[in-house]
ZALUM-745196 format. One record per residue: residue in three letters; x, y, z of N, C-alpha, C, O in turn. Coordinates in steps of 0.02 Angstrom, whole numbers, plus 50000, padded with zeros to 5 digits. Atoms other than C-alpha are relative to their C-alpha. Layout:
alaXYZXYZXYZXYZ
...
***
This chain:
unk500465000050056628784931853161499325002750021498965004649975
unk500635000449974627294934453260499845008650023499345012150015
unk500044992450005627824952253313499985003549933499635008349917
unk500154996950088628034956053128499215000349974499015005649952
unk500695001150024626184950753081499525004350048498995007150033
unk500304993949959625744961053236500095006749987499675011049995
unk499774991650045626594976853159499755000149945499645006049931
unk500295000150070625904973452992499135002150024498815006749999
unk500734997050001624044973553073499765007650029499275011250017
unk500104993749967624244987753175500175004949967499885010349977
unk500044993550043624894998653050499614999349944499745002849895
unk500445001050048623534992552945499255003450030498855006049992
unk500374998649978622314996653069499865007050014499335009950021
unk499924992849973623045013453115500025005349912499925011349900
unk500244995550068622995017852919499324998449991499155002049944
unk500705001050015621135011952911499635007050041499235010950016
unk500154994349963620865024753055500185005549965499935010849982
unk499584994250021621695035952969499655004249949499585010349949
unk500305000350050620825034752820499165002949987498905006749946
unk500704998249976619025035352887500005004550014499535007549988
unk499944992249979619625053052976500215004349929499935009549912
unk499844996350088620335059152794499335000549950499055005849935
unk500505000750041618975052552682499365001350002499084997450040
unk500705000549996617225057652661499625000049923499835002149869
unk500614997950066615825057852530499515005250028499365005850087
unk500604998150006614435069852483499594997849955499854995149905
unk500735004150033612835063752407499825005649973499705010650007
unk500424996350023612185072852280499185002950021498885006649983
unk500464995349977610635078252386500215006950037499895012050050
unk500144993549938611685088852503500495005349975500565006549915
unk499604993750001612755102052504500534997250083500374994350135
unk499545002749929614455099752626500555005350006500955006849962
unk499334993350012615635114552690500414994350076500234989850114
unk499395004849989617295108052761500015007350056499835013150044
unk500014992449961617665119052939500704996850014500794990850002
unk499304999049968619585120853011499915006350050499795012350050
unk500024995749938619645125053173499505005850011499595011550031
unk500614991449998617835135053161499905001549957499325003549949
unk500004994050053618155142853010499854995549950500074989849947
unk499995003550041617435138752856500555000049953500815005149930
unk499544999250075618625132952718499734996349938500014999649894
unk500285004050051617865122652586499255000950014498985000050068
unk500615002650004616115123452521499874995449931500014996749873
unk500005004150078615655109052403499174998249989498704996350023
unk500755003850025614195105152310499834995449954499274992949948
unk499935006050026614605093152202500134994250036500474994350087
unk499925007149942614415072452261500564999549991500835004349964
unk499345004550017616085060652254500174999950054499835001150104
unk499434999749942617525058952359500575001450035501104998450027
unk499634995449981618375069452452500214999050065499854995750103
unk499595001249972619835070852577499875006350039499525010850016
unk500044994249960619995083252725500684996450055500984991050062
unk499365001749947621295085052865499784995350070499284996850103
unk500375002149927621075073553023500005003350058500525006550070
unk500084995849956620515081253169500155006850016500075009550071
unk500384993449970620605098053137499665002049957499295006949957
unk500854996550036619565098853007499354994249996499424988149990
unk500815006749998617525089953010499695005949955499805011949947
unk500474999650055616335091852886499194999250035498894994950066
unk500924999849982614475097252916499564999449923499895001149875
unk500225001050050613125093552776499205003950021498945004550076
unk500414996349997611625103952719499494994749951499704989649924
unk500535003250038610075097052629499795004649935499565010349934
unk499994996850058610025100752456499415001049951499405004649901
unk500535000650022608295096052415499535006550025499635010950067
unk500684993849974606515107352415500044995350081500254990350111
unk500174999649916605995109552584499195001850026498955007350011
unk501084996649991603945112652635500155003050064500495000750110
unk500194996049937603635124352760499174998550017498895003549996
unk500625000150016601765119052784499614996650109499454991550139
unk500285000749914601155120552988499094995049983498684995349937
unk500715002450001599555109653025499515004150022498945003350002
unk500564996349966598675123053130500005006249973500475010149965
unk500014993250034597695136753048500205006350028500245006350089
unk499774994349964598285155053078499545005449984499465007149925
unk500584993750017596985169253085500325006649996500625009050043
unk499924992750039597315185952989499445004750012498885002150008
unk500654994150023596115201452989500145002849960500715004749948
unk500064994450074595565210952834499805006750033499545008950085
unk500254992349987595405227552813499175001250017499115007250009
unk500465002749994593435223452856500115001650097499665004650126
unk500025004149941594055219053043499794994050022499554993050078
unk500485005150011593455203253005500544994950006501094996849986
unk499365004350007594585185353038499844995849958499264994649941
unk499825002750071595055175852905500274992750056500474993650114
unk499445005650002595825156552928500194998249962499864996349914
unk499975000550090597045154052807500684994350019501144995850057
unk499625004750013598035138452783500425001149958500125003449909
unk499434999350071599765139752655500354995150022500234990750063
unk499465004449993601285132352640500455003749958500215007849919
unk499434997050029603165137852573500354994349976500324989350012
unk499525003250027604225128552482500365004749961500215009049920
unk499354996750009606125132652476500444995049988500294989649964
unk499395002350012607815127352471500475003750021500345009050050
unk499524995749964609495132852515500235000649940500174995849902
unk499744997750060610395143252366500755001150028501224998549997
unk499385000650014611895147952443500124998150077499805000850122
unk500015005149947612525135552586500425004550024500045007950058
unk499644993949968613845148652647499715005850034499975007350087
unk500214995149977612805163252680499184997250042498805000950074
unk500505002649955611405150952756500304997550064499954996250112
unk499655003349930612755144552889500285005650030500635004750080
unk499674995949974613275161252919499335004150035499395008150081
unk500524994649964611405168852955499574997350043499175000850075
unk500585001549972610475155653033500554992550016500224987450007
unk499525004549975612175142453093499804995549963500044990449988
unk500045006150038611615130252969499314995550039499204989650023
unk500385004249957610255124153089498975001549968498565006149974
unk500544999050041608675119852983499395003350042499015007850024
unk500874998549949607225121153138500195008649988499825011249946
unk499754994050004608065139353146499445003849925498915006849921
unk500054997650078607895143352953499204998549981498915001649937
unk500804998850019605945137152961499635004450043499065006150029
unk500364997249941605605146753124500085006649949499605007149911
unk499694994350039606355162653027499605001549923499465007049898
unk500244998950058605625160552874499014998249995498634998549947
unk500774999050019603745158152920499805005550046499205007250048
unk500134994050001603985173553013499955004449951499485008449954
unk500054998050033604295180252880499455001749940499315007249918
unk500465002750041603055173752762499225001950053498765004450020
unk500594998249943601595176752925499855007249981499315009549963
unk500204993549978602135195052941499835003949925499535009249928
unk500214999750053601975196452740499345001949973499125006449937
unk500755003650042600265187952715499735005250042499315009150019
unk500614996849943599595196652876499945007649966499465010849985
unk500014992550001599955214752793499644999449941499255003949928
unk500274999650065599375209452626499114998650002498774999949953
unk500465002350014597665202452689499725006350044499125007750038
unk500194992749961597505218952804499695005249960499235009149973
unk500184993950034597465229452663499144998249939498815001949902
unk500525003050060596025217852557499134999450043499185000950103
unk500645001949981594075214252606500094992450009500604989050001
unk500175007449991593425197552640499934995349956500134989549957
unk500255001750055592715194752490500624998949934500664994649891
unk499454998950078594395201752362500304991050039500264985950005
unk499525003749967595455188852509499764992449975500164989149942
unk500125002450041594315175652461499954996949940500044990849939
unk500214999950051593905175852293500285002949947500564999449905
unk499814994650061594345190452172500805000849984501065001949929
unk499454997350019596135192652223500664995850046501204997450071
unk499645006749955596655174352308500795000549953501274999749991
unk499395001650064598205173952146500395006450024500945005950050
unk499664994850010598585192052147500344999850085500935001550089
unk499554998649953598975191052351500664994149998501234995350019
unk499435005450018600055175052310500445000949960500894996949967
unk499394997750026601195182552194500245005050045500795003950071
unk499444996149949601585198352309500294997950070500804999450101
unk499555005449943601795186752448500794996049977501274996650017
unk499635003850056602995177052336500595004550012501115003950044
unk499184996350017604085191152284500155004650057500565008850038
unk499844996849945604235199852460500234995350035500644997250076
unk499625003549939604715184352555500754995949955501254993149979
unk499205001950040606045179552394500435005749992500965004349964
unk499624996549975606755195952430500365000050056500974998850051
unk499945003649956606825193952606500424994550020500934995550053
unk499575006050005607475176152599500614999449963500954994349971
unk499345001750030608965178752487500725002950077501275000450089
unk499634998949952609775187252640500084994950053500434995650103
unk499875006449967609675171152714500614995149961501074991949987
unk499505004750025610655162052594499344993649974499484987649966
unk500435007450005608755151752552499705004349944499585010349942
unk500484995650056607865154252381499084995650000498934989649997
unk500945001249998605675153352387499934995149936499984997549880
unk500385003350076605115139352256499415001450022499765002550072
unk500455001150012603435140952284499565003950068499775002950125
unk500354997149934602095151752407499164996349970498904996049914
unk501055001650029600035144552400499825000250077500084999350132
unk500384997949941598815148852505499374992449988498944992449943
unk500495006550033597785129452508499345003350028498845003649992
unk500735000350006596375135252603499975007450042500455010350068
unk499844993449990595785151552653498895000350038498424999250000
unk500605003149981593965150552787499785005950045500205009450073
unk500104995449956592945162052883499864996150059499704990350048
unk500055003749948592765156553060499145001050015498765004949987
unk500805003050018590925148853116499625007750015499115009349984
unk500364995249992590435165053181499825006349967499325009949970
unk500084995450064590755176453049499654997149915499385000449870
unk500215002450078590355163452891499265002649980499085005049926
unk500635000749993588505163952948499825007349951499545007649896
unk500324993550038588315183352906500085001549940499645003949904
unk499464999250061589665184052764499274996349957498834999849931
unk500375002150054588555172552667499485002650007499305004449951
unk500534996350008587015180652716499815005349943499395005349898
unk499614991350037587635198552642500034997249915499744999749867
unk499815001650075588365187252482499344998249977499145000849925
unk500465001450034586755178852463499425005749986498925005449950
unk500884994450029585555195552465500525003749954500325006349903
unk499684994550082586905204952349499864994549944499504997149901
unk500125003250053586775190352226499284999449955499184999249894
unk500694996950016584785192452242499905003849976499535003549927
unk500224994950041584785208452205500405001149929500245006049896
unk499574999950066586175204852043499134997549965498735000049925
unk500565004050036584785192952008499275004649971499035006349917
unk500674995949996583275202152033500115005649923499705006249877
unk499894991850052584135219151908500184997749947500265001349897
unk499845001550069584615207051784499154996849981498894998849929
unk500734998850041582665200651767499765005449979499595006049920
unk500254994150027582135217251769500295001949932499925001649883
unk499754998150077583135222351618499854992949950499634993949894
unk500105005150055582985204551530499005002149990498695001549937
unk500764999750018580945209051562499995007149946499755007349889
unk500024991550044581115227851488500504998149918500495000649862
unk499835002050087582085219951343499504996249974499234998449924
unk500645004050038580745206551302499285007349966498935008949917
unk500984996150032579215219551302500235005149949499835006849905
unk499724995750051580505232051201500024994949917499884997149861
unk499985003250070580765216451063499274998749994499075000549938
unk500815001550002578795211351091499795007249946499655006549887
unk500054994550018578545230751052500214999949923499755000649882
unk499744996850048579625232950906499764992149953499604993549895
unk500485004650036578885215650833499335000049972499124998449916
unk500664997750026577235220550843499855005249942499365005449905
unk500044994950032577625235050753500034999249925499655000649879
unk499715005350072578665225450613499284996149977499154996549917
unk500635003550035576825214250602499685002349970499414999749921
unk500464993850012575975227950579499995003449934499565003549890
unk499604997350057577005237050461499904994849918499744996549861
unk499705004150059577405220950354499004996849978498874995749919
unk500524999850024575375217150357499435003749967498925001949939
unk500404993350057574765234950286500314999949932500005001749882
unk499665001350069576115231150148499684996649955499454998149900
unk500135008150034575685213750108499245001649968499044999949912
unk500855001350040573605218850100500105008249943499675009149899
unk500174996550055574045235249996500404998249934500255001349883
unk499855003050046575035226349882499694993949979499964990749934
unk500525005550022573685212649867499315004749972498995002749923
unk500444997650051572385225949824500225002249940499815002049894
unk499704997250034573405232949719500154994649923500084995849863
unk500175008250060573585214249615499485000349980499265000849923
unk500784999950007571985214349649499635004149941499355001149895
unk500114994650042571505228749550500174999849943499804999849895
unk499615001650075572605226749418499764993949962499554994449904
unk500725006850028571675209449378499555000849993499194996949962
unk501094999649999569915217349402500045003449943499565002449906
unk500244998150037570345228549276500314997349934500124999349879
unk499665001750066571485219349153499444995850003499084998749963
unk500645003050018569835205549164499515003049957499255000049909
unk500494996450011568655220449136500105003149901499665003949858
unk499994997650042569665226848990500174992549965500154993549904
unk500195004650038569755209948925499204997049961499024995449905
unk500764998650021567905208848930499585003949956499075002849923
unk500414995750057567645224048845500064998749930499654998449884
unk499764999450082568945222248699499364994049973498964995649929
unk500325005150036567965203148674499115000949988498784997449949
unk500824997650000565985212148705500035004349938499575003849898
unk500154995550066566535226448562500144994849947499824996549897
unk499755003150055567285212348441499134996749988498764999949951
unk500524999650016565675204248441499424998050065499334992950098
unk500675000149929564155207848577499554995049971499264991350011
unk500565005849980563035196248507500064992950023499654989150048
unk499615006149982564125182148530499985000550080499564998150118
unk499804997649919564765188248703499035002650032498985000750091
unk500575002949983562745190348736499634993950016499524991750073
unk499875007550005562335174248688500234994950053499864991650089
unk499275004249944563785165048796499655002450079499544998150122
unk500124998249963563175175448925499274996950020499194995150079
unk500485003549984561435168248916499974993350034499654991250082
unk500085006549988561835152148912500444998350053500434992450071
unk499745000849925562935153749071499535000650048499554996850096
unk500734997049950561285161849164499574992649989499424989950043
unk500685006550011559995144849088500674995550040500404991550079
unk499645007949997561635131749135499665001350097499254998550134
unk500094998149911561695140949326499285000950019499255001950080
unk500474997849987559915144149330499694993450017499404992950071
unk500615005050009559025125549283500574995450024500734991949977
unk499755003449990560235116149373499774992450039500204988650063
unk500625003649973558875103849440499294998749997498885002450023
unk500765001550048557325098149371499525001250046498964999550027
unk500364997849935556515104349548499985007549983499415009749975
unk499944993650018557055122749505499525003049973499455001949913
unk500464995550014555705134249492500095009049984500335012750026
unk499844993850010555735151549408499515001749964499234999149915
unk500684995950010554445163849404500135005249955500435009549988
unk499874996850057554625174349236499305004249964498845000649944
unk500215000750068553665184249124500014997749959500464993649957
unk499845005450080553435176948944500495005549978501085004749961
unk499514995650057554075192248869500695002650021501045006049985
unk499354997949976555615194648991500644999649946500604996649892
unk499525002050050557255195348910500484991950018500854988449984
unk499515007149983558015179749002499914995449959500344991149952
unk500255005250027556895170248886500195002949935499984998349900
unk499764998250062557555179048720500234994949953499904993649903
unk499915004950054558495165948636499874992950035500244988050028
unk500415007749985557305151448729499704999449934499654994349900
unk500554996750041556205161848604500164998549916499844995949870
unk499685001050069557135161448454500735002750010500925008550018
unk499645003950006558615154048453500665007049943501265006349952
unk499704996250053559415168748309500115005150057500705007050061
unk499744995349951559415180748454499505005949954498935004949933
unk500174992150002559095199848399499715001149926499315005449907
unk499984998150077559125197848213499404997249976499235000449927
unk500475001750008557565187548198499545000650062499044997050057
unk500514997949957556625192948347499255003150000498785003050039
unk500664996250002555355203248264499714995349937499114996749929
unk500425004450041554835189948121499664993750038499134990750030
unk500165006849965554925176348242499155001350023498734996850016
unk500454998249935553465185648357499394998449947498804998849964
***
């Protein structure tokens, strides 16, 4: 009985072995090609669970996730300038097709980053060769990051790896060159400065100018159309005056007097030195005016 329960474990044990050499999983992060004797036969990229032959076939696994390419130590470029640049990036990839990445670079990742920031180095270095300091910088930091981009995702498909992503994080002149660089930037900005007062001054004294002119203009208007009122009142008054002096002058005499005595004796201090027979004193004299003047006397 005892040998029986011993044959029962041992062929329990020797199918558990058995089993473990047959059976494997992949994890949906990786990628897993199946080799026989060397050679690949199976590539899978889907997870679950899957069976293979024991011992002569083993299973290697690839990493299915992004990947950063991103070195800590800066790498110096020269521009077309001759001038060095320090320029910090980083790559992020992946593997697209796990077959033609185990066939160009044995599946061995350190490999596939050594390879691919040559790549990406000898790229950037030609692209920042052909630019100034200033475009590398500033003006044309985007535009070298896309042709970087699509020259090293050309490139890289012959690997079997596809480019998600190229950036350039920092991009620095070294201490001995910054000093002048900004020098240069700060007297060209001076003189931006400087040619834009000059023209903002030559526009002011041009609107000053053409204001003055407008004052000018709009104040010979304004006073000949005020004499011009003017006039036209002095004489519509005048010919009011007349029509009411021909209707009747002795009246409109008269009126007229007694505007001259109101303005004249306006103060019981008021002294006025007269002939008797002047005419101011006419109707002091008699009161009828013209028509009894010569009975009155």
């Amino acid at each position: 009985m005892r040998s029986g329960v011993g044959a029962i474990v041992g062929t329990a044990l020797v199918a558990a072995v058995l089993a473990s050499l047959a059976l494997f999983t992949v994890d949906q992060r990786e990628y897993a090609i199946v080799f026989q004797l060397g050679e690949i036969k199976e590539v899978i990229a889907e997870p679950g669970l899957r069976t293979k032959w024991p011992l002569i076939q083993n299973v290697r696994y690839f990493d299915k996730r992004i990947l950063t390419i991103d070195d800590p130590d800066t790498e110096r470029f020269v521009t077309s300038e001759k001038k060095n640049l320090l320029v910090d990036a980083f790559v992020k990839w992946r593997i697209a097709d796990v077959r033609q990445y185990y066939i160009s670079l044995t599946g061995d990742e350190t490999r596939a980053r050594s390879r691919l920031t040559q790549i990406f180095n000898s790229v950037l270095r030609e692209e920042i060769g052909k630019r100034s300091v200033q475009e590398v910088v500033s003006t044309e930091r985007d535009k070298i990051m896309e042709v970087v981009r699509d020259k090293v995702v050309v490139d890289a498909k012959s690997l079997g790896v596809q480019i998600v992503d190229v950036r350039l994080k920092r991009v620095e002149l070294p201490a001995d060159v910054s000093e002048a660089v900004y020098r240069r930037m700060e007297a060209e900005r001076r003189a931006v400065a400087s040619q834009l007062r000059s023209q903002g001054a030559s526009e002011a004294e041009k609107i000053r100018a053409e204001a003055d002119k407008d004052r000018e203009v709009i104040v010979a208007e304004a006073y000949r159309d005020a004499q011009r009122v003017k006039g036209e009142g002095d004489a519509r008054a005048a010919a009011i005056y007349a029509k009411a002096f021909s209707e009747n002058a002795e009246f409109y005499s008269f009126y007229r007097s007694l505007e001259a005595y109101r303005a004249t004796f306006r103060s019981r201090a008021d002294v006025l030195v007269l002939e008797p027979g002047s005419d101011f004193f006419k109707y002091l004299r008699n009161p009828g005016g013209g028509r009894a003047g010569s009975s009155g006397r």
